[in-house]
FIROBA-329531 format. One record per residue (C-alpha): x, y, z; residue in one letter. Coordinates in steps of 0.25 Angstrom, whole numbers, padded with zeros to 4 digits, always signed. Example, Ala and Ser with C-alpha at 12.3 -4.5 7.8 and 13.67 -1.06 7.14 Angstrom:
% residues 2
+0049-0018+0031A/+0055-0004+0029S/
//
This chain:
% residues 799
+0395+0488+0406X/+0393+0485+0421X/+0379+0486+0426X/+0378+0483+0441X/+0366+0476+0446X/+0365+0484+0459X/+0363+0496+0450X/+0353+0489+0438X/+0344+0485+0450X/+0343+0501+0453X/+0336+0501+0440X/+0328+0487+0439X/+0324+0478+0450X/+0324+0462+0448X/+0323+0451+0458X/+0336+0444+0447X/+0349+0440+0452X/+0361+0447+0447X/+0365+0433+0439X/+0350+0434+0432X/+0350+0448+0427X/+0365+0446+0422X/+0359+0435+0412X/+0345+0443+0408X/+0356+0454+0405X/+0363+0445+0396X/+0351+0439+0389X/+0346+0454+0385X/+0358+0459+0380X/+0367+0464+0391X/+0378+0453+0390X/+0384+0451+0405X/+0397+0448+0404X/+0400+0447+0420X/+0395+0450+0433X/+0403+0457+0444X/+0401+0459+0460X/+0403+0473+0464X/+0405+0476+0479X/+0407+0492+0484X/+0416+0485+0495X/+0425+0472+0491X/+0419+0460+0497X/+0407+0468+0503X/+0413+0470+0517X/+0408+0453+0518X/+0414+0449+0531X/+0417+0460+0537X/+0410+0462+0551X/+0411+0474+0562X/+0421+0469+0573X/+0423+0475+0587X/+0438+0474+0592X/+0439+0467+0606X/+0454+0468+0607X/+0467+0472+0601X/+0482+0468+0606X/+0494+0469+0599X/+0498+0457+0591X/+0510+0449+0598X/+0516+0446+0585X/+0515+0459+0577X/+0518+0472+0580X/+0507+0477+0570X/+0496+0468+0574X/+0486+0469+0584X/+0478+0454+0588X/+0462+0458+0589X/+0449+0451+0594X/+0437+0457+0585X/+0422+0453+0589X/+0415+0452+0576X/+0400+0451+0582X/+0392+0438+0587X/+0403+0435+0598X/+0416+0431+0587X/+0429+0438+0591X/+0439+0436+0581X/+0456+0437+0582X/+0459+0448+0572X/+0474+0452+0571X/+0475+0466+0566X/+0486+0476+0560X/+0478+0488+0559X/+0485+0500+0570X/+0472+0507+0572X/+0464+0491+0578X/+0460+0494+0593X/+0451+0487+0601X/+0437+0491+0603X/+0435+0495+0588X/+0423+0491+0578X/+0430+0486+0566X/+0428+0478+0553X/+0433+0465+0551X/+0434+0455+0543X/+0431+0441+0546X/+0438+0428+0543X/+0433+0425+0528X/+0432+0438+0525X/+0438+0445+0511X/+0444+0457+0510X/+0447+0464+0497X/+0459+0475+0495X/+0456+0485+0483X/+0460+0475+0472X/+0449+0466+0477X/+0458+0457+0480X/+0454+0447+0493X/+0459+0440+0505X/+0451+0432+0515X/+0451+0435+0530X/+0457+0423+0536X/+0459+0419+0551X/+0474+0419+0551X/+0487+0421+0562X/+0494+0432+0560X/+0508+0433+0570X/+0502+0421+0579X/+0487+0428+0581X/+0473+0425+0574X/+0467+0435+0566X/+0452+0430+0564X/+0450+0444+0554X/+0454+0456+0550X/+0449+0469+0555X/+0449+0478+0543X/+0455+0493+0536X/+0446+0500+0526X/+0454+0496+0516X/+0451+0482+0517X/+0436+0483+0517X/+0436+0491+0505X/+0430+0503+0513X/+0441+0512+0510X/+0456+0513+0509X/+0461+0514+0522X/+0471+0505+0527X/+0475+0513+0539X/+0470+0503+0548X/+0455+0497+0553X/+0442+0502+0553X/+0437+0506+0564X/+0422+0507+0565X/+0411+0514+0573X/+0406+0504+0584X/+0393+0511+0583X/+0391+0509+0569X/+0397+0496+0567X/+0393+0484+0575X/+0402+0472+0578X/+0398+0460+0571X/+0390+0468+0560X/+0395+0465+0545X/+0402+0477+0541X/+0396+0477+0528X/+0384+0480+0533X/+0388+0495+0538X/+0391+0497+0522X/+0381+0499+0509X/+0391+0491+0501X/+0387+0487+0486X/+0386+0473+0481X/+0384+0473+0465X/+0384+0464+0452X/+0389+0470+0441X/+0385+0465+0425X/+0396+0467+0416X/+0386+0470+0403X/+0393+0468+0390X/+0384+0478+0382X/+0384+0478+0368X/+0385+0495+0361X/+0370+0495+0357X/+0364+0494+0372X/+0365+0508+0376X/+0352+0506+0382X/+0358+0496+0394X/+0373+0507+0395X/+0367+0508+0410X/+0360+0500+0423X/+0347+0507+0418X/+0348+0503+0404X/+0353+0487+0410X/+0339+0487+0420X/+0330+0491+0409X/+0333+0481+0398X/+0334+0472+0410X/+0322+0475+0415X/+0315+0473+0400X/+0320+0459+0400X/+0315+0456+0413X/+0302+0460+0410X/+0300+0456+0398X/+0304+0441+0403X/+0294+0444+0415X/+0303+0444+0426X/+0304+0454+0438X/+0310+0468+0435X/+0308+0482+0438X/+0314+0493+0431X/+0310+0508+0432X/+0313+0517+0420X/+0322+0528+0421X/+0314+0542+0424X/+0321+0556+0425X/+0322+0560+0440X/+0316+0576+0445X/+0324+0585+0447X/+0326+0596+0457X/+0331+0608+0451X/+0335+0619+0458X/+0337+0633+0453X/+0344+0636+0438X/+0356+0634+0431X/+0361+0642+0420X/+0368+0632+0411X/+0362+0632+0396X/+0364+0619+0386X/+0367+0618+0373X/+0366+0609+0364X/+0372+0612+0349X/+0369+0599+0341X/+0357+0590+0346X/+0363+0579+0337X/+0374+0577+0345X/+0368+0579+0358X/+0350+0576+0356X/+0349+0578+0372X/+0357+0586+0384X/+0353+0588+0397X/+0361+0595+0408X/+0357+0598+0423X/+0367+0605+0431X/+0369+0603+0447X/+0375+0614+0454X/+0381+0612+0468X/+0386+0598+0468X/+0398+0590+0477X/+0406+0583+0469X/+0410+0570+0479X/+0409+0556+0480X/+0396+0548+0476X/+0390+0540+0486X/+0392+0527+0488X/+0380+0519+0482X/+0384+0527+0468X/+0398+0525+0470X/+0394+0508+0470X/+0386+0510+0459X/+0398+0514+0450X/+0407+0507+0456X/+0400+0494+0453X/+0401+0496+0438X/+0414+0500+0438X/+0414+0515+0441X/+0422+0524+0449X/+0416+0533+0457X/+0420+0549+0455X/+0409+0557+0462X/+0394+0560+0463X/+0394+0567+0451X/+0402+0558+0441X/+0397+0546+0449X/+0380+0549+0446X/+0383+0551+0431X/+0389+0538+0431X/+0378+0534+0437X/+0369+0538+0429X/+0378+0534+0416X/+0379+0520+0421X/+0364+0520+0427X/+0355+0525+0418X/+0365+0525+0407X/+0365+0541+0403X/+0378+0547+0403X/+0381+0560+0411X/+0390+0571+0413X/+0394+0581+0424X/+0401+0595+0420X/+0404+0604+0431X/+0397+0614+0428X/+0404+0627+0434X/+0414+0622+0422X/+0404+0625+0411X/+0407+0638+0404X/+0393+0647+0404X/+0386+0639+0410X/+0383+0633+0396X/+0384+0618+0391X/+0385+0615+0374X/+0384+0602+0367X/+0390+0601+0355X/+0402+0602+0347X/+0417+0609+0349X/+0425+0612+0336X/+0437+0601+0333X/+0450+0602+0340X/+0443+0606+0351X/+0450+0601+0367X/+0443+0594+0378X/+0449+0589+0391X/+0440+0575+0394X/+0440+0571+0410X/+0451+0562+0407X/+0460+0573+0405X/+0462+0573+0392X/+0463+0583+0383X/+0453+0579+0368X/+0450+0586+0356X/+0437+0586+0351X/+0436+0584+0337X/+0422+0592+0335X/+0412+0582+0333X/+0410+0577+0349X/+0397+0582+0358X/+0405+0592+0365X/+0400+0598+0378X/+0403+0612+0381X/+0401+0623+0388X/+0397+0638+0385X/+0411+0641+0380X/+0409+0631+0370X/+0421+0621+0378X/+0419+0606+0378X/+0418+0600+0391X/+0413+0586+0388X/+0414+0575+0376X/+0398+0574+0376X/+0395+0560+0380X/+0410+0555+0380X/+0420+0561+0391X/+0418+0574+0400X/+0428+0586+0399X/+0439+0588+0410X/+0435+0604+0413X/+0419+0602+0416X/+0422+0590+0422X/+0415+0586+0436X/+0427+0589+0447X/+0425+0587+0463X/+0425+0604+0464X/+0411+0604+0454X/+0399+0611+0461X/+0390+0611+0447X/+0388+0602+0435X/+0381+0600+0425X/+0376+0587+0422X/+0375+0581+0408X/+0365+0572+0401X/+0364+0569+0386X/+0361+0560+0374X/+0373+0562+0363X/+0373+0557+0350X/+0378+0543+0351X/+0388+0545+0338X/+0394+0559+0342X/+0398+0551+0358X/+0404+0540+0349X/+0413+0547+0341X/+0417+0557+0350X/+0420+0544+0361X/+0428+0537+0350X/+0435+0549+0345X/+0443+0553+0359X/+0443+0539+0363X/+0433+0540+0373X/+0426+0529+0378X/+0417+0534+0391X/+0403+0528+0398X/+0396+0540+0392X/+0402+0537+0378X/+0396+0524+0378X/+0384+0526+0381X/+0381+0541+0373X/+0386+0533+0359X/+0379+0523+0360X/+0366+0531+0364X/+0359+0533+0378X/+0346+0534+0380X/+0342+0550+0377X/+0329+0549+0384X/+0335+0546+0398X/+0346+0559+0396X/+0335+0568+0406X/+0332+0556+0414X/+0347+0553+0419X/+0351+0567+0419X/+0340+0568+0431X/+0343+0554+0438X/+0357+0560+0438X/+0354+0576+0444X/+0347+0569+0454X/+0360+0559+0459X/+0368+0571+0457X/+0360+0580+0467X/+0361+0570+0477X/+0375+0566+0476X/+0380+0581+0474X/+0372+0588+0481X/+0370+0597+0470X/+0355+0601+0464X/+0351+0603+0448X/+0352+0619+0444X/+0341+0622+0435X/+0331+0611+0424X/+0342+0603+0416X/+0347+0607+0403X/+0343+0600+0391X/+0343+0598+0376X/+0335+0588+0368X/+0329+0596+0356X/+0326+0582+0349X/+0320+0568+0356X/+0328+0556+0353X/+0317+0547+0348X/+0314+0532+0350X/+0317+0523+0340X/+0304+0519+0333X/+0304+0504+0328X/+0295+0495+0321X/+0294+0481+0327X/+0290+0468+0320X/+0285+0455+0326X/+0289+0448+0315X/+0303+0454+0314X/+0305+0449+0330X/+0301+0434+0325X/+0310+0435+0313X/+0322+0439+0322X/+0319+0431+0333X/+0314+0419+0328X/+0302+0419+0338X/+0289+0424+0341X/+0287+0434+0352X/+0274+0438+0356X/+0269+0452+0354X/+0266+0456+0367X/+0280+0451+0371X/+0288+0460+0362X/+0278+0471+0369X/+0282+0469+0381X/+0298+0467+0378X/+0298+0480+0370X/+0289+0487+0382X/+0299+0482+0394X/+0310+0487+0383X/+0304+0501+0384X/+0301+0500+0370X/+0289+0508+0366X/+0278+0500+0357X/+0273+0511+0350X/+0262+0505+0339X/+0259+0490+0339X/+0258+0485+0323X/+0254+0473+0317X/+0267+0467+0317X/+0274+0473+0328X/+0277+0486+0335X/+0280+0501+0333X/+0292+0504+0343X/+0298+0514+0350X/+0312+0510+0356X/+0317+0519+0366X/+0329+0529+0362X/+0338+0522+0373X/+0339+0510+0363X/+0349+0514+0355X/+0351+0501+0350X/+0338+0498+0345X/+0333+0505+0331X/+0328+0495+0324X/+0318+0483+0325X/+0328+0473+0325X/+0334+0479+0339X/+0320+0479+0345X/+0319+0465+0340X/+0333+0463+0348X/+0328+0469+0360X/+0316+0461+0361X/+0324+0449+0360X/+0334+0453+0372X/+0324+0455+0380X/+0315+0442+0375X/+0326+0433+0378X/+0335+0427+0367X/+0334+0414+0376X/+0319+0413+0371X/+0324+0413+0358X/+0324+0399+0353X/+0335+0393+0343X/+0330+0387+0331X/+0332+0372+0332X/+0340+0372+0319X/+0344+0382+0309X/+0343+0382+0295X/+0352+0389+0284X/+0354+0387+0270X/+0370+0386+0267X/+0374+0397+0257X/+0384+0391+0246X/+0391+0403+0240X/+0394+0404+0226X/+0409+0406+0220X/+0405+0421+0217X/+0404+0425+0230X/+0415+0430+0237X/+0413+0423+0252X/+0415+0411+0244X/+0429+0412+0239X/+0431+0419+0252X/+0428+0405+0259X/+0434+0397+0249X/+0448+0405+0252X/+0447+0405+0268X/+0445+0389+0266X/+0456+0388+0258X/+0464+0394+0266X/+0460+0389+0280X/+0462+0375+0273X/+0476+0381+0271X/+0480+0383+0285X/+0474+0397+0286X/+0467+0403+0296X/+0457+0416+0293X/+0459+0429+0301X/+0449+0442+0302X/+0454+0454+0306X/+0450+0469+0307X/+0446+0477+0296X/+0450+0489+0305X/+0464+0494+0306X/+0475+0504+0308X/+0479+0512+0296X/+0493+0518+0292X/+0490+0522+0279X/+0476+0529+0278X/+0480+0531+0262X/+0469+0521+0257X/+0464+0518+0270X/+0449+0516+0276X/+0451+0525+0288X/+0438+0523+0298X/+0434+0536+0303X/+0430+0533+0318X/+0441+0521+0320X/+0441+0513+0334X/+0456+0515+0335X/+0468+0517+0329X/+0470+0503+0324X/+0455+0503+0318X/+0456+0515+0310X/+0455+0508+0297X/+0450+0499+0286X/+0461+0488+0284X/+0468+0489+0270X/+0474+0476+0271X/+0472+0462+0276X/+0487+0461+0277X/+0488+0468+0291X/+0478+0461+0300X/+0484+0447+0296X/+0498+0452+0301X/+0492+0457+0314X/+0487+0442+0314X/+0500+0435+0312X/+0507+0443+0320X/+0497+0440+0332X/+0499+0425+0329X/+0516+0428+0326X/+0516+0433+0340X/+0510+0421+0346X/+0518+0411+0340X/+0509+0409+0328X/+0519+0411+0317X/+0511+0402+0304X/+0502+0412+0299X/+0492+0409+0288X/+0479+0419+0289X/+0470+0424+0280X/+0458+0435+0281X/+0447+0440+0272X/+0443+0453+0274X/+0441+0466+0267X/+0451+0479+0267X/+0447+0492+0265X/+0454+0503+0256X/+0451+0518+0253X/+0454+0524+0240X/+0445+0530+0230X/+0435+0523+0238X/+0434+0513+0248X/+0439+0499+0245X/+0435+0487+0253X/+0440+0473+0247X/+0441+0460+0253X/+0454+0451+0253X/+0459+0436+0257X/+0473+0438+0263X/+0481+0428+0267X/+0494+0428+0277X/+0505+0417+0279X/+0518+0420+0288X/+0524+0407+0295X/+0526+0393+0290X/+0515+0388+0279X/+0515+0374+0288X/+0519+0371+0301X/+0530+0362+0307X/+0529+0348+0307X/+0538+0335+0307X/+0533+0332+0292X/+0538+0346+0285X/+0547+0358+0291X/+0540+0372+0293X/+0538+0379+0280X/+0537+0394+0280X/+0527+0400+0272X/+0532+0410+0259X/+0525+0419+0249X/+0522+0407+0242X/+0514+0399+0251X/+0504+0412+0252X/+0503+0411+0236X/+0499+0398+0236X/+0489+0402+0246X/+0486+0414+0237X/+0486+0404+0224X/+0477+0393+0231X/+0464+0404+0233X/+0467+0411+0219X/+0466+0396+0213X/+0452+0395+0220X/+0448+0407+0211X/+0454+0401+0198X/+0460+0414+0194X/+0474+0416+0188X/+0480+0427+0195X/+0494+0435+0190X/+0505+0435+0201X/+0512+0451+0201X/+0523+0455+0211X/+0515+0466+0219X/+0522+0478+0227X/+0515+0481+0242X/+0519+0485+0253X/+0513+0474+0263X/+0524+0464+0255X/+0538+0461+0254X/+0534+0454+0240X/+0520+0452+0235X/+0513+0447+0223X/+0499+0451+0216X/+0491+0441+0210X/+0480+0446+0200X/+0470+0441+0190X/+0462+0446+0180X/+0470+0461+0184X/+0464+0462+0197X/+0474+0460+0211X/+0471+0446+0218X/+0480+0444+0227X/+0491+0450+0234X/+0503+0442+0242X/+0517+0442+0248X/+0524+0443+0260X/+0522+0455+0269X/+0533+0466+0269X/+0541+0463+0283X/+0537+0479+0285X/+0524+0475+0289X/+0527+0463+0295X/+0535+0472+0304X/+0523+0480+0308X/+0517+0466+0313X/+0529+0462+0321X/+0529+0448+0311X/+0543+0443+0309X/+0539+0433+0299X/+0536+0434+0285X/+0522+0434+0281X/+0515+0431+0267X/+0502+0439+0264X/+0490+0438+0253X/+0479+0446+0249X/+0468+0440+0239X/+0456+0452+0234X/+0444+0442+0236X/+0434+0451+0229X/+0445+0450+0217X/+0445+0435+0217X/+0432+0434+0219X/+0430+0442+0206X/+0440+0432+0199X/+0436+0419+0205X/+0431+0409+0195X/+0419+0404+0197X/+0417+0390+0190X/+0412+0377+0195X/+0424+0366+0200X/+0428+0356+0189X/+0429+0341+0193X/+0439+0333+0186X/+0443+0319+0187X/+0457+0317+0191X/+0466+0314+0178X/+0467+0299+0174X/+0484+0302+0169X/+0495+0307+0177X/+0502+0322+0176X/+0514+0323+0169X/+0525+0334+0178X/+0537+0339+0171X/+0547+0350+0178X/+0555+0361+0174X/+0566+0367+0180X/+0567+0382+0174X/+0580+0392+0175X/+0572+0406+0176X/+0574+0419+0180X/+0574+0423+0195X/+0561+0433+0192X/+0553+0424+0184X/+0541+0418+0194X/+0534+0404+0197X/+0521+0413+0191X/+0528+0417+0179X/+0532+0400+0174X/+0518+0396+0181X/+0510+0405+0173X/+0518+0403+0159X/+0517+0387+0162X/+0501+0388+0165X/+0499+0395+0150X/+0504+0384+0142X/+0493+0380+0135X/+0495+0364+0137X/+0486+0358+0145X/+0492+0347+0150X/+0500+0356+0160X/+0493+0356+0176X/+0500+0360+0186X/+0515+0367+0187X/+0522+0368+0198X/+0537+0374+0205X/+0545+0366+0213X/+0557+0371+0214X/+0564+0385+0213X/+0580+0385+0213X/+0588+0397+0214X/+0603+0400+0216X/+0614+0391+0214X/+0618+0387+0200X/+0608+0395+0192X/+0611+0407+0185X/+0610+0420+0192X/+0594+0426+0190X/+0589+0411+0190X/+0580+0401+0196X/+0574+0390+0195X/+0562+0384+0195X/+0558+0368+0194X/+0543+0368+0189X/+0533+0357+0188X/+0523+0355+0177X/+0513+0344+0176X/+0506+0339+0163X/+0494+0330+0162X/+0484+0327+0151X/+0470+0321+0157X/+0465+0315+0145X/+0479+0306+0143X/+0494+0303+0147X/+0505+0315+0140X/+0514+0313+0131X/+0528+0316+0132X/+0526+0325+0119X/+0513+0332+0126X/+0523+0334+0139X/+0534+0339+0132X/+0526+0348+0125X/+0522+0355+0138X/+0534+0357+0145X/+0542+0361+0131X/+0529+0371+0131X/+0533+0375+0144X/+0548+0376+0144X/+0547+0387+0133X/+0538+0393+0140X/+0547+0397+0151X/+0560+0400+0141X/+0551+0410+0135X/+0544+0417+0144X/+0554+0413+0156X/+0569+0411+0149X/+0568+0399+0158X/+0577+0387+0155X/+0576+0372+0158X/+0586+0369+0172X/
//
């Protein structure tokens, strides 16, 4: 929001430098996130003085050019070579002296230099309209009234030009209260003030008006919920024309364009005192009568920007007898009762709409207007009359035009002050300090909060209704604070905590356990929107008022936002992908489902290039051993089963206890394809509230390391091409011996000289018995145990 300090000094008069009041407006709220220098004329005219032309001759060099000699006042005569046709001798003209800066319409500069042009010196330049910024005439140089303008004056001194600093305000939503330069001086005015430094600020008050005669326009209003207060005046016998200049400044210096005098004062006002307006012509407005309320859905309106919208039956419609729309109530103006150059009567518009009504009629067409912003975030309704006069009154005198008749209201219900009660006790919990009592007092008073009953610990309060934001104590306890000073607060020399330890049964702790397991494992964490687009609404979470397109939605999966991430580090040349997120996705089927998962994604080489090892490109497998190395933190054995999805290419599921775990494999190349990723990726998702359910508990056992050695034995097996590494795994771990530890595969054979349907597998098995050395019996007993083992269940045989 830009706020021009020329303008904020209309409403509060202090003795600060610009500089000063741009850090005050920070400290209480109003963040300033730059200050600009506005000029009405580039460069203010500085430099340029009134010169009368002695002479003029015909350059010897240039046939285009003519050699002059200027006096610029105080006895200096300057050699000006000059290409305009119309130069003559005996004119008053503008020049501009060496030094000088002129600026074309880009604000681009260059500096007047004393130069030779064809041979002559040229001590200035005698200028065109154009390159003053007066106009846009290039025609040739102005020529002045010798009367009026005298030689050796600056010219800038025949001008009202406008010199401004403008604060760029990052406001946050809530501070509706501070939309305008009224609302910017009166919370600046509080803080100077209560901080005892100079500042006068006088409140806003409705103007007289002058009313003559009567008009025969009639108001309705059908729902006082969607619109608690109107008020129309109407002003017959207006000229629609340009705005003078001092207003024309005024918005110019916050960005504006000027239109004309009747759009011009209602963004005045708007931007002034912070009350949207709107102007309709009023010969335009079918029996003279004007409706607020409702049209039926499907209904068409033409906006000003030409576009043709239709309604869908729950916007704040204004229309007129016939029951047609003319206007999007607090949102956008209708093309046909629009304000043109040929109107002679409007009627003039002032209101308080409800806030919610504005907002999702705004975000339904996609409408993001000045008035919008301010109606749903709710103006002040108390000053709705008060601007409504202030603006009749600008109108008259800038128009021409005078009031017909009283104005036209509806307000069947005050919109009350919010009633608070405030505790001294809760002000020095939050802030950590004692503020005296008269103090606060005098904060809440320069605040134009009302202190309706003094209790024994703190205050009965009325906030004003233009505080939209503050409702509650804590919000008055905020305020106070802005306006205190947060720099008076003073940090605790130290700060004391107790650390938390969670237990095992809580969920964050396996949470963290995973994420440092995995960070320790090269990975980094990502967190991505829970919002996105939807392509199958079957069991999806729709929202029903989404931002756009592509947040129209609760995400279904985690899969997706970790493709978008990989594909925005493939694309930048980061093409060794190992993420991992936890988050929740939503589902909607009998009922709403919302569970929370660890997924995990690889694509690339598992470790990088480096003289010692080659690259070695990550696999299914290396994502399983990531997958088994989290399950073996929850000491559960989980069955692996081929699963069929359609976010894979080949996938398995691993469950325990009946329930789903996990699920991984690699990602069908058709999704892929939507991501633009040429490179296979390798994808898992692990339920944490189902492992969480699962996880056992105990304490960690110490052991000492084992005083004999282990024993390994291998086995090369002749099986079928469809038996897995699980299946032998699983049927080797249920051997009741307990002298077998660890198994392990390292090496799998396939193809030449073994019969057709056939692999082979070389597995490793390794035996030890802690209390003493095996025996060759008690080895042999194992592996012969082991060996029939896999004949039986496997029609394996030896290699």
């Amino acid at each position: 929001m830009k706020i021009s300090d020329n303008w904020l000094k209309d409403f509060i008069k202090t003795d600060l430098k610009t500089e000063k009041i741009s850090e005050y407006l920070t400290d209480i709220g109003l963040e300033v996130e730059g200050l600009e220098k506005f000029e009405s004329v580039k460069g203010s005219l500085e430099g340029i003085v009134v010169g009368k032309v002695l002479t003029c001759e015909k350059h010897p060099n240039a046939d285009k050019l003519k050699v002059t000699t200027v006096d610029v006042g105080h006895g200096k005569v300057l050699h000006i070579v000059c290409g305009a046709p119309n130069v003559a001798a005996g004119q008053t003209v503008p020049v501009a002296t060496i030094g000088t800066k002129i600026y074309d319409k880009n604000g681009n500069s260059f500096e007047i230099k004393e130069a030779k042009l064809r041979g002559e010196i040229s001590q200035g330049m005698i200028c065109a309209e154009d390159e003053l910024g007066l106009g846009d005439s290039h025609d040739g140089i102005m020529v002045l009234d010798e009367e009026k303008f005298k030689t050796g004056e600056p010219f800038a001194s025949y001008f009202s030009l406008v010199n401004d600093r403008v604060f760029e305000i990052g406001l946050t939503p809530n501070r509706t209260d501070a939309m305008s330069h009224y609302g910017v001086a009166r919370d600046l005015h509080a803080y100077l003030a209560s901080n005892q430094m100079n500042s006068e600020f006088q409140k806003l008050k409705s103007l007289p008006l002058d009313i003559e005669g009567q008009n025969d326009f009639k108001l309705e209003v059908e729902d006082s919920a969607l619109c608690p207060r109107y008020i129309g005046a109407v002003i017959e016998n207006i000229e629609v024309k340009e705005s003078p200049e001092w207003l024309q400044n005024r918005l110019r210096a916050i960005g504006l364009a000027p239109i004309n005098n009747v759009v011009d004062v209602t963004n005045y006002i708007l931007h002034g005192l912070g009350q949207p307006l709107h102007a309709f012509d009023a010969d335009k407005i079918a029996g003279k009568t004007v409706k607020v309320g409702t049209v039926a859905e499907g209904t068409k309106l033409i906006t000003l920007d030409g576009i043709e919208r239709t309604l869908n039956g729950s916007e704040i419609i204004i229309k007129d007898g016939n029951d047609t729309p003319m206007c999007i109530a607090g949102v956008f103006g209708g093309a046909e009762s629009g304000v043109s150059e040929n109107t002679k009567n409007i009627f003039l518009e002032s209101a308080y709409f409800n806030p919610v009504a504005v907002r999702k009629a705004a975000k339904f067409h996609g409408l993001n207007t000045d008035a919008s912003f301010r109606f749903e975030r709710g103006i002040d309704p108390n000053n709705v009359r008060t601007c409504i006069t202030h603006a009749v009154t600008m109108m008259e005198e800038l128009t021409g035009g005078k009031m017909a008749g009283n104005l036209l209201e509806e307000y069947p219900k005050k919109i009350e002050d919010s009633y608070i009660i405030l505790r001294f006790s809760k002000i020095e919990q939050i802030l950590g300090t004692k503020i005296h009592r008269e103090k606060v007092k005098e904060i809440l008073r320069n605040l134009e909060i009302s202190i309706l009953n003094e209790i024994p610990n703190g205050f009965e309060i009325s906030v004003p209704a233009y505080r939209a934001d503050v409702t509650r104590e804590i919000d008055v306890i905020e305020d106070i604070l802005r306006i205190y000073g947060y720099n008076k607060i003073d940090a605790p020399q130290k700060i004391s905590f107790t650390p938390v330890k969670l237990s095992s049964e809580d969920q964050d702790e396996l949470e963290n356990v995973w994420a440092r397991t995995l960070q320790s494992q090269g990975f980094h964490e990502v967190m991505n929107n829970s919002l996105t687009s939807v392509k199958n609404e079957s069991d999806a979470v729709v929202l029903l008022n989404p931002l756009s397109k592509e947040l129209s939605a609760m995400r279904k999966s985690l899969l997706e936002g970790l493709l978008g991430n990989a594909a925005y580090n493939l694309n930048r040349k980061n093409e060794d992908i190992k993420f991992f997120e936890l988050g929740k996705i939503y589902h909607k089927k009998e009922k709403y489902e919302e569970r929370k998962q660890l997924a995990i994604l690889v694509s690339g080489n598992n470790h990088p290039e480096n003289w010692l090892q080659p690259k070695s490109p990550t696999s299914f497998y290396f994502l399983k051993g990531y997958v088994n190395l989290l399950l073996d933190r929850l000491q559960v054995a989980a069955d692996e089963s081929s699963l069929v999805d359609e976010r894979f290419s080949d996938a398995l599921e691993l469950k325990a206890d009946g329930k789903t775990l996990a699920r991984l494999g690699r990602v069908s190349a058709a999704l892929l394809k939507e991501f633009d990723i040429d490179q296979e990726c390798f994808y898992a998702e692990i339920e944490l509230e189902t492992a969480q359910s699962l996880r056992k508990t105990g304490n960690l056992k110490f052991a000492d390391i084992p005083k004999f050695n282990k024993i390994r034995r291998d086995l090369a097996l002749l099986i079928d091409k469809n038996v897995a590494y699980a299946d032998l795994y699983k049927a080797a771990r249920s051997s009741k011996s307990p002298f077998l530890k660890d198994i392990s595969l390292f090496d799998v054979y396939e193809g030449k000289n073994l019969p057709e349907g056939k692999k082979s597998y070389a597995m490793s098995f390794e035996l030890l018995n802690e209390d003493k050395t095996l025996e060759d019996k008690e080895i042999n007993k194992v592996m012969e145990d082991l060996i029939n083992t896999f004949k039986k269940n496997f029609a394996a045989e030896l290699r």
